[in-house]
mmCIF file of the C-alpha atoms, coordinates in Angstrom:
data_MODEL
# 
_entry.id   MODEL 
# 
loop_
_atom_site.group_PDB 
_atom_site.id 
_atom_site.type_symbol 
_atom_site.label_atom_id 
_atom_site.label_alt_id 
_atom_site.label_comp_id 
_atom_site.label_asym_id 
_atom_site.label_entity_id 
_atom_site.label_seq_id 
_atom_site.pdbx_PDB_ins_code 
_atom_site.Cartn_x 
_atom_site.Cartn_y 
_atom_site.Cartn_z 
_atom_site.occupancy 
_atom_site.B_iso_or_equiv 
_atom_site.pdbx_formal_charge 
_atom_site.auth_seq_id 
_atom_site.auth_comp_id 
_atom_site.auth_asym_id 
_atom_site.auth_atom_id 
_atom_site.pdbx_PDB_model_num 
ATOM 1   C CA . UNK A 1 1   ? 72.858  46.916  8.437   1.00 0.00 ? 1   UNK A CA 1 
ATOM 2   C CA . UNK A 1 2   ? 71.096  49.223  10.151  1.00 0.00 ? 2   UNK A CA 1 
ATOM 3   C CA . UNK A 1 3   ? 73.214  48.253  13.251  1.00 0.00 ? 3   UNK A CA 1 
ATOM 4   C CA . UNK A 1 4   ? 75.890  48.986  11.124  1.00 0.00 ? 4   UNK A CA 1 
ATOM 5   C CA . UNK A 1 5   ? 74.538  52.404  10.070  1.00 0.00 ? 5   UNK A CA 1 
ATOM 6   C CA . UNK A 1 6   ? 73.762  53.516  13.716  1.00 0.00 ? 6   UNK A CA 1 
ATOM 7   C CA . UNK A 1 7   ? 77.457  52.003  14.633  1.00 0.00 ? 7   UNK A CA 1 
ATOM 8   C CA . UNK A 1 8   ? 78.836  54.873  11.623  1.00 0.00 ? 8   UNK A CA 1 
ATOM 9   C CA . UNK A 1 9   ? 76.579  57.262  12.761  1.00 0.00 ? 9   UNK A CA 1 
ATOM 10  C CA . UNK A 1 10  ? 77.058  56.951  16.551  1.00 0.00 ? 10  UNK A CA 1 
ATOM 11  C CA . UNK A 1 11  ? 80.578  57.007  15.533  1.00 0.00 ? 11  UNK A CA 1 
ATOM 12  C CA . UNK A 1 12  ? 80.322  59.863  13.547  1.00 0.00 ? 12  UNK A CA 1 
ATOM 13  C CA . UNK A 1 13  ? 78.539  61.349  15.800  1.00 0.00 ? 13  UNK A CA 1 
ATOM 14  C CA . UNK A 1 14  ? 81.253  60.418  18.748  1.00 0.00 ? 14  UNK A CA 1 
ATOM 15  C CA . UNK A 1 15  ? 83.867  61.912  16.446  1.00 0.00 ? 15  UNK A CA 1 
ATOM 16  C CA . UNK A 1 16  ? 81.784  65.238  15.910  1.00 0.00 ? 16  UNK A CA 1 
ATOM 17  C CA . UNK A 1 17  ? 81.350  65.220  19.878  1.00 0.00 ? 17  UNK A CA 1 
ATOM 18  C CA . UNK A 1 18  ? 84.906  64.720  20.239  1.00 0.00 ? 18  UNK A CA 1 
ATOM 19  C CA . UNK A 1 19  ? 85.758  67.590  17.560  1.00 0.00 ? 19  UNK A CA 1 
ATOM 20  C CA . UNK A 1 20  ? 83.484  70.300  19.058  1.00 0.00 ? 20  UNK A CA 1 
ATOM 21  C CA . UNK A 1 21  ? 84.328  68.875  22.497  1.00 0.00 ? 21  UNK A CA 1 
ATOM 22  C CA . UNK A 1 22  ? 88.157  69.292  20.947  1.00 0.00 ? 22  UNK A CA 1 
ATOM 23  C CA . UNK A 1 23  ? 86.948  72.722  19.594  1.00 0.00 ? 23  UNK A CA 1 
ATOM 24  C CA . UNK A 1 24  ? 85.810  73.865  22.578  1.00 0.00 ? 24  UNK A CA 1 
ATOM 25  C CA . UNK A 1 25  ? 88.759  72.566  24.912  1.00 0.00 ? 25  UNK A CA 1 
ATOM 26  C CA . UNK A 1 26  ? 91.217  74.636  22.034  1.00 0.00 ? 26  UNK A CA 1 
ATOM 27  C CA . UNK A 1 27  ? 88.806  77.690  22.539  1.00 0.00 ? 27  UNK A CA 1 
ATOM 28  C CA . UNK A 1 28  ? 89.163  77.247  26.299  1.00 0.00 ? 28  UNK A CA 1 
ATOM 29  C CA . UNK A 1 29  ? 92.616  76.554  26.097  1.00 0.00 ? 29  UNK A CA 1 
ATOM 30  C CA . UNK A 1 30  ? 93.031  79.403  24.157  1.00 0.00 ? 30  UNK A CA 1 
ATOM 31  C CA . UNK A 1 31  ? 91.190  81.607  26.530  1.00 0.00 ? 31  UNK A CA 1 
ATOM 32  C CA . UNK A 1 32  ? 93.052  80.176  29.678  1.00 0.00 ? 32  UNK A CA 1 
ATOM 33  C CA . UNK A 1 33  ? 96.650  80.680  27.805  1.00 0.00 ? 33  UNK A CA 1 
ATOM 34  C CA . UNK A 1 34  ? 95.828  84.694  26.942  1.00 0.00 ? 34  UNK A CA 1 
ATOM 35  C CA . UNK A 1 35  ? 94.405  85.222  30.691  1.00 0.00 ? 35  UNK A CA 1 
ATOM 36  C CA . UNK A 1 36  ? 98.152  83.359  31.507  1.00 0.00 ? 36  UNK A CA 1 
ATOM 37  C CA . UNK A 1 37  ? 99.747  85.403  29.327  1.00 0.00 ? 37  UNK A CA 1 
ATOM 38  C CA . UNK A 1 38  ? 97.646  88.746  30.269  1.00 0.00 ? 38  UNK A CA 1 
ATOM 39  C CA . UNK A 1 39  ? 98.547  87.589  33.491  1.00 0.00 ? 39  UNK A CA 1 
ATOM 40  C CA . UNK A 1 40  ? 101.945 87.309  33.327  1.00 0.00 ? 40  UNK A CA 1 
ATOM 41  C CA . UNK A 1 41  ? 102.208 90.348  31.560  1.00 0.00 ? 41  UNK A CA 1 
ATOM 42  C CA . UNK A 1 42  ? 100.830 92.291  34.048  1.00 0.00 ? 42  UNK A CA 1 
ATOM 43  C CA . UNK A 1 43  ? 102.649 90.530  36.700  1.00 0.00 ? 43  UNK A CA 1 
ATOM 44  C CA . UNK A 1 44  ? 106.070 91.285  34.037  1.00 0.00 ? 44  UNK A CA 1 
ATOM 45  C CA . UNK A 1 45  ? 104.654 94.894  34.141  1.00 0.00 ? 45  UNK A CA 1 
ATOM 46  C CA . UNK A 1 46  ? 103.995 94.973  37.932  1.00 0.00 ? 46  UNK A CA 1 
ATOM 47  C CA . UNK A 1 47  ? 107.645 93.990  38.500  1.00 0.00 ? 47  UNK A CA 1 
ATOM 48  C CA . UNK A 1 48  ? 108.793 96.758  35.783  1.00 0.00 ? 48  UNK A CA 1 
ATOM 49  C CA . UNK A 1 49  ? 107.054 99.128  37.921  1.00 0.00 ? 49  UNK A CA 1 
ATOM 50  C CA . UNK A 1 50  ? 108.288 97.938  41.095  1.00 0.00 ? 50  UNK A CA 1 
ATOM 51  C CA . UNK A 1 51  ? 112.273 97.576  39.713  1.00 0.00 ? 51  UNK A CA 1 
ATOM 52  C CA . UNK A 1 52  ? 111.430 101.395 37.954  1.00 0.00 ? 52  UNK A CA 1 
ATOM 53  C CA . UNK A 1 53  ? 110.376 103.100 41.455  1.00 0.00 ? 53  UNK A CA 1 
ATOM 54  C CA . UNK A 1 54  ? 113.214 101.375 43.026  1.00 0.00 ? 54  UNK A CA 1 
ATOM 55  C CA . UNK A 1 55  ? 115.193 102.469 41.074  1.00 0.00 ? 55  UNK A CA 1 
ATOM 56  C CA . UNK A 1 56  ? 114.256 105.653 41.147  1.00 0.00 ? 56  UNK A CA 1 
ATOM 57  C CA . UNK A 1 57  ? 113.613 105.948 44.933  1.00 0.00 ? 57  UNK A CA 1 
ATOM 58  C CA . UNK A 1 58  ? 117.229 104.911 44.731  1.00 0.00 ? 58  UNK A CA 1 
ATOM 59  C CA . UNK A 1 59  ? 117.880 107.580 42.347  1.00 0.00 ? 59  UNK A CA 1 
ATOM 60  C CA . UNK A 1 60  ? 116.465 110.008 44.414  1.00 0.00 ? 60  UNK A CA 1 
ATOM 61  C CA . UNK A 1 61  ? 118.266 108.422 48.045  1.00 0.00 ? 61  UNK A CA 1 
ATOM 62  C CA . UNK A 1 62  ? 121.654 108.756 45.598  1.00 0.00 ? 62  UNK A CA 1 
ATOM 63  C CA . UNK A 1 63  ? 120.861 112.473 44.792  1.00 0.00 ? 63  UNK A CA 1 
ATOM 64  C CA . UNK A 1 64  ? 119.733 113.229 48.476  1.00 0.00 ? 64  UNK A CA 1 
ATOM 65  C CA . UNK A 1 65  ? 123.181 112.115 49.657  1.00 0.00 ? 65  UNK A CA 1 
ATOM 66  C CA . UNK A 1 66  ? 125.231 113.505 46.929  1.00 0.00 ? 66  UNK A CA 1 
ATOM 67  C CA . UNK A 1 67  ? 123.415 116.920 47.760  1.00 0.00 ? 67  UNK A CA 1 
ATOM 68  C CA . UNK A 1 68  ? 123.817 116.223 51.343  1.00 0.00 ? 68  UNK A CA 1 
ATOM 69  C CA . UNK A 1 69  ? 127.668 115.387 50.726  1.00 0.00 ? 69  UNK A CA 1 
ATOM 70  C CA . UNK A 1 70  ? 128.336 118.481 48.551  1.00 0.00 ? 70  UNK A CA 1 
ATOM 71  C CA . UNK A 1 71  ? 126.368 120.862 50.893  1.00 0.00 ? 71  UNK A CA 1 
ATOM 72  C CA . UNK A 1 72  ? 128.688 119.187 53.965  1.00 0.00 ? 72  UNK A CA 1 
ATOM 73  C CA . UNK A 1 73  ? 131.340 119.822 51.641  1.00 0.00 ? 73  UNK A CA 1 
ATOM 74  C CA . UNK A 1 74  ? 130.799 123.252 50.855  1.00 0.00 ? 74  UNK A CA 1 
ATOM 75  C CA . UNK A 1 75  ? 129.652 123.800 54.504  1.00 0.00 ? 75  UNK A CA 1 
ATOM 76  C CA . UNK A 1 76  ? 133.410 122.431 55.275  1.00 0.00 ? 76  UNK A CA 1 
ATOM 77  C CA . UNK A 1 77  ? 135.246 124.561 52.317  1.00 0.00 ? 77  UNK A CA 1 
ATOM 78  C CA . UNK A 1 78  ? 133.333 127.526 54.225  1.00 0.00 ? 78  UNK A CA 1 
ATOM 79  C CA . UNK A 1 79  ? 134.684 126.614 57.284  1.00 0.00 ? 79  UNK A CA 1 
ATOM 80  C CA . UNK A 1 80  ? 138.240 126.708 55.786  1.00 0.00 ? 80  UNK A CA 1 
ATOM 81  C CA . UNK A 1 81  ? 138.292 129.407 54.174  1.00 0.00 ? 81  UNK A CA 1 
ATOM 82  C CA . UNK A 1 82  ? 136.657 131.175 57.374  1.00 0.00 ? 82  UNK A CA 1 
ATOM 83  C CA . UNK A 1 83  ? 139.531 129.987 59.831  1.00 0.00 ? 83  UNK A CA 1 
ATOM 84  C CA . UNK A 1 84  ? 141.967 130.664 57.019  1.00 0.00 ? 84  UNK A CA 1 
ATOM 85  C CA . UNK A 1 85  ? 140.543 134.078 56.609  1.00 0.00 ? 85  UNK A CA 1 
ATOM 86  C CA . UNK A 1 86  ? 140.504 134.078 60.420  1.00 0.00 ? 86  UNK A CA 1 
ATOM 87  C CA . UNK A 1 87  ? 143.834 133.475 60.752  1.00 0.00 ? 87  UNK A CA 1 
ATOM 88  C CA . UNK A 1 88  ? 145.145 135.673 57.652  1.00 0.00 ? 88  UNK A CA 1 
ATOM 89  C CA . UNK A 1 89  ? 143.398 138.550 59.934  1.00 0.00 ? 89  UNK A CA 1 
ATOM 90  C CA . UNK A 1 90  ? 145.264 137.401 62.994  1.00 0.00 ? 90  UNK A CA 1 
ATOM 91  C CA . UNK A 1 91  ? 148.431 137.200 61.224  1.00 0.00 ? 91  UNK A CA 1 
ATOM 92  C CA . UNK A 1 92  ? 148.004 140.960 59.509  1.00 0.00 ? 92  UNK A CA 1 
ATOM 93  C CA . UNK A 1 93  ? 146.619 141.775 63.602  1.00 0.00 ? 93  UNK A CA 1 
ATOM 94  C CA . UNK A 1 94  ? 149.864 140.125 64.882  1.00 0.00 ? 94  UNK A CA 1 
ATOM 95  C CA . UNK A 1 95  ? 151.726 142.307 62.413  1.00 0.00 ? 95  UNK A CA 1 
ATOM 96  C CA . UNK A 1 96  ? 150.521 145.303 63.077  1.00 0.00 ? 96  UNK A CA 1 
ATOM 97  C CA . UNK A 1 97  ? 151.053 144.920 66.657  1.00 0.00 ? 97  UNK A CA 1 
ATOM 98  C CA . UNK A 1 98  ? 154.591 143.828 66.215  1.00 0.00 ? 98  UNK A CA 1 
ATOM 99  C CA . UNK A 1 99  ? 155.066 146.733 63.703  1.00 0.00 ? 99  UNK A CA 1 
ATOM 100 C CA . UNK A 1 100 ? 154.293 148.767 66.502  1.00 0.00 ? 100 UNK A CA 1 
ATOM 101 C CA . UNK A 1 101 ? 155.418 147.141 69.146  1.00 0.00 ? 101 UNK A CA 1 
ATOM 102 C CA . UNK A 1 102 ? 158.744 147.715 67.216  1.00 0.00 ? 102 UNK A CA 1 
ATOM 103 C CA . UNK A 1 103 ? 157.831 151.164 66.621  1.00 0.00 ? 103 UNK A CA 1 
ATOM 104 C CA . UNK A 1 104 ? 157.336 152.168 70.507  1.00 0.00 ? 104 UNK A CA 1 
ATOM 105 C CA . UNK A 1 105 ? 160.141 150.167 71.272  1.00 0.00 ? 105 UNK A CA 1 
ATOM 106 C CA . UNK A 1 106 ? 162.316 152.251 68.291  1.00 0.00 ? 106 UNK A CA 1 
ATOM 107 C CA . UNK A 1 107 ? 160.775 155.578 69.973  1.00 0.00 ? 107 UNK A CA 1 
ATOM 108 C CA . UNK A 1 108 ? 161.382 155.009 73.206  1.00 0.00 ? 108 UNK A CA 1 
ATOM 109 C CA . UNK A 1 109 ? 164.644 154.020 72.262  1.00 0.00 ? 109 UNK A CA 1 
ATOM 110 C CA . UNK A 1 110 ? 165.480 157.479 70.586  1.00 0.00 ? 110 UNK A CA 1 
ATOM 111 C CA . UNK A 1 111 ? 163.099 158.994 73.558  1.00 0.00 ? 111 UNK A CA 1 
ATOM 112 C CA . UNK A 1 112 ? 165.973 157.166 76.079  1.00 0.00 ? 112 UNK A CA 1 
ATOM 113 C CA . UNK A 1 113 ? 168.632 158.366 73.899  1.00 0.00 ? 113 UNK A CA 1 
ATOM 114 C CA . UNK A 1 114 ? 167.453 161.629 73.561  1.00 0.00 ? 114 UNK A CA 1 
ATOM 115 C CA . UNK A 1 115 ? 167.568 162.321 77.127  1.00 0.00 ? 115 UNK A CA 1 
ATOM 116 C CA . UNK A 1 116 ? 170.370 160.779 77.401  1.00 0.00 ? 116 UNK A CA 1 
ATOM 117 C CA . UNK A 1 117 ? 172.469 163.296 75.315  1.00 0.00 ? 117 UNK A CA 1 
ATOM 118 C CA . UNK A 1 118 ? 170.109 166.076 76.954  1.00 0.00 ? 118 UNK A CA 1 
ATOM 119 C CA . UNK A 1 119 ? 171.346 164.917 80.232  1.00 0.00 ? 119 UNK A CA 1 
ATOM 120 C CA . UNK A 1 120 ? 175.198 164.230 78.715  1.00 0.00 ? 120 UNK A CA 1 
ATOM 121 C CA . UNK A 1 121 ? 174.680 167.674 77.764  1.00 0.00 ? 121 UNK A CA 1 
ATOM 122 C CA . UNK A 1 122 ? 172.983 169.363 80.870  1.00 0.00 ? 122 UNK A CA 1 
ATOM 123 C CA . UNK A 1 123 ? 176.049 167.531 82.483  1.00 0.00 ? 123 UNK A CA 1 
ATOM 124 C CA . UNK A 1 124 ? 178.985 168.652 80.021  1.00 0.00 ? 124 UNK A CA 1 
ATOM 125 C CA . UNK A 1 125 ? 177.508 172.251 80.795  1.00 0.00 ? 125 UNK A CA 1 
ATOM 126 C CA . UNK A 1 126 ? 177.156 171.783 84.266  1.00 0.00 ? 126 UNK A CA 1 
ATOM 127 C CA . UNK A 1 127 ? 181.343 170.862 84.565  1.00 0.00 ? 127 UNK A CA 1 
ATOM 128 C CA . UNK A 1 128 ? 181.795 173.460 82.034  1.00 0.00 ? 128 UNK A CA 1 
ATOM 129 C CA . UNK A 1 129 ? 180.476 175.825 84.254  1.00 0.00 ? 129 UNK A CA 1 
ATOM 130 C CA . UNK A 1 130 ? 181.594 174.225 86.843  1.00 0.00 ? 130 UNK A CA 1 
ATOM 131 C CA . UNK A 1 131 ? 185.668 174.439 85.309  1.00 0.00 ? 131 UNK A CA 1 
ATOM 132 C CA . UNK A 1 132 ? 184.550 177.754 84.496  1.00 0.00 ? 132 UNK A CA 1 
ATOM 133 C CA . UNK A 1 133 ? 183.895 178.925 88.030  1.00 0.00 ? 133 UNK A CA 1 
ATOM 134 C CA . UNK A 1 134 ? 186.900 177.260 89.043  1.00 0.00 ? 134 UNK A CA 1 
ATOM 135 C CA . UNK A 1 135 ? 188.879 178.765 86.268  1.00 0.00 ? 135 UNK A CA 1 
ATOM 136 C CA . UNK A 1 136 ? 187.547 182.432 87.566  1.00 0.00 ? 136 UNK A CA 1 
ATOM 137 C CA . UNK A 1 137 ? 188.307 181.412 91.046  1.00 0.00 ? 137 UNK A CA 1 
ATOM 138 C CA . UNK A 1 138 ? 191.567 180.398 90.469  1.00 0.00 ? 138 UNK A CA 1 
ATOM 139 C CA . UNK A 1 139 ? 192.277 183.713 88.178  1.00 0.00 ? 139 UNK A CA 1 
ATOM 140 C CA . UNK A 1 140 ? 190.768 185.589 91.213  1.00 0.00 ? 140 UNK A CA 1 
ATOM 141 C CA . UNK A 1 141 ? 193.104 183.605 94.038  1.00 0.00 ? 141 UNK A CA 1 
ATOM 142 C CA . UNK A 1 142 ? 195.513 184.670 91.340  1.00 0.00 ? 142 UNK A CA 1 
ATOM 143 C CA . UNK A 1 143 ? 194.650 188.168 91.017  1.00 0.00 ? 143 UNK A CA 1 
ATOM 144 C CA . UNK A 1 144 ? 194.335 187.707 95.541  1.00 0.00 ? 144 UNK A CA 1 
ATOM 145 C CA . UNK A 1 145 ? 197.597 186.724 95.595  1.00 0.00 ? 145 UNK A CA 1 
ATOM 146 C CA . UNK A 1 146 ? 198.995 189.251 93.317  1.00 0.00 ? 146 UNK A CA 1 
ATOM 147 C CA . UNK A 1 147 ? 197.398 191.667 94.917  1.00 0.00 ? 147 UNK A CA 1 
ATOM 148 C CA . UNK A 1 148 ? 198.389 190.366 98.623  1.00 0.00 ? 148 UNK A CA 1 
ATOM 149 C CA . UNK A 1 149 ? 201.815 190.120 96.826  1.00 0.00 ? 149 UNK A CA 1 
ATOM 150 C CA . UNK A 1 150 ? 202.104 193.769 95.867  1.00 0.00 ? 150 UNK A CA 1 
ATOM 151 C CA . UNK A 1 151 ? 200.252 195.051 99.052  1.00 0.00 ? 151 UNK A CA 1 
ATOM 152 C CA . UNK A 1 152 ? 203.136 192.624 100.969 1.00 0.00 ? 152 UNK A CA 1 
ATOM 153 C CA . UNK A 1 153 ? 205.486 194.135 98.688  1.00 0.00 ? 153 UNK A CA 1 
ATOM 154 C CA . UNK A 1 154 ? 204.259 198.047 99.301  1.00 0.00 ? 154 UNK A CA 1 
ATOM 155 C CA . UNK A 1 155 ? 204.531 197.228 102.843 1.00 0.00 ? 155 UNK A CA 1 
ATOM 156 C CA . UNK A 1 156 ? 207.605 195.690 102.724 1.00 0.00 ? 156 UNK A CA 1 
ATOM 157 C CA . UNK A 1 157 ? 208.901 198.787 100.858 1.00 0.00 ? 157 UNK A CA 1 
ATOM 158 C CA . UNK A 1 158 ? 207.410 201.099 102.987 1.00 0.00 ? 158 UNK A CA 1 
ATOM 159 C CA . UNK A 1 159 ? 208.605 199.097 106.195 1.00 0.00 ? 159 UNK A CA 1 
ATOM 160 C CA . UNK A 1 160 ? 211.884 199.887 104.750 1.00 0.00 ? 160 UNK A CA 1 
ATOM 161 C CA . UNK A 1 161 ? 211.552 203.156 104.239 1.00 0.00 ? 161 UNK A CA 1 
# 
């Protein structure tokens, strides 16, 4: 029986072996599944990390070009409003100088117009005086002939006397 007894205890003794053996494989296990799962969170956080700076290096690259588009936008609203403030100034120049382009040309017009009458004038006066002159002329070939008349006639008279 004692066979029997050592058979029990080596058994028991098998089956304790096997439940701290079991105990210790679970404590292992354990171990090994938190270092998985410490390692997988920190892989899980790694990636966080990595997908947060992406996305906000992308943030930033999105911000850099919507600040470079808005400043190439304002830089072209700039340029706009300069040529259109360029050519309102060109069109208020233009004006002027057809304003008085207009105005020289009106000027000399009543310049040439002006002299024009001055000279109709200087000319009506000159033929006045010139139908004046005639008019005395002819008054004094009148008062000539008058005269040569009566002298013709005196001598006639005194021829006959």
């Amino acid at each position: 029986m004692r066979e029997s007894g050592q058979v029990v205890a080596d058994v028991q003794a098998y089956i304790q072996a096997m439940d701290k053996k079991k105990a210790e494989q679970t404590i292992l296990f354990e171990k090994l599944r938190r270092a998985r799962e410490e390692e997988v969170e920190a892989v899980r956080k790694r990636q966080e990390r990595l997908e947060q700076q992406k996305k906000e290096e992308e943030r930033r690259e999105i911000e850099r070009v919507k600040k470079q588009q808005q400043e190439e936008m304002e830089k072209n609203q700039m340029k706009r409003k300069e040529a259109q403030e360029k050519l309102k100034l060109w069109k208020l120049e233009n004006d002027k100088n057809l304003q008085l382009k207009e105005e020289i040309k009106q000027k000399q017009m009543q310049e040439d117009m002006e002299f024009a009458r001055k000279a109709q004038r200087a000319l009506d006066e000159k033929e006045e005086k010139r139908l004046e002159e005639l008019r005395k002329l002819a008054e004094k070939m009148k008062a000539r002939e008058r005269y040569g008349q009566e002298l013709g006639e005196k001598l006639d008279a005194r021829a006959r006397e």
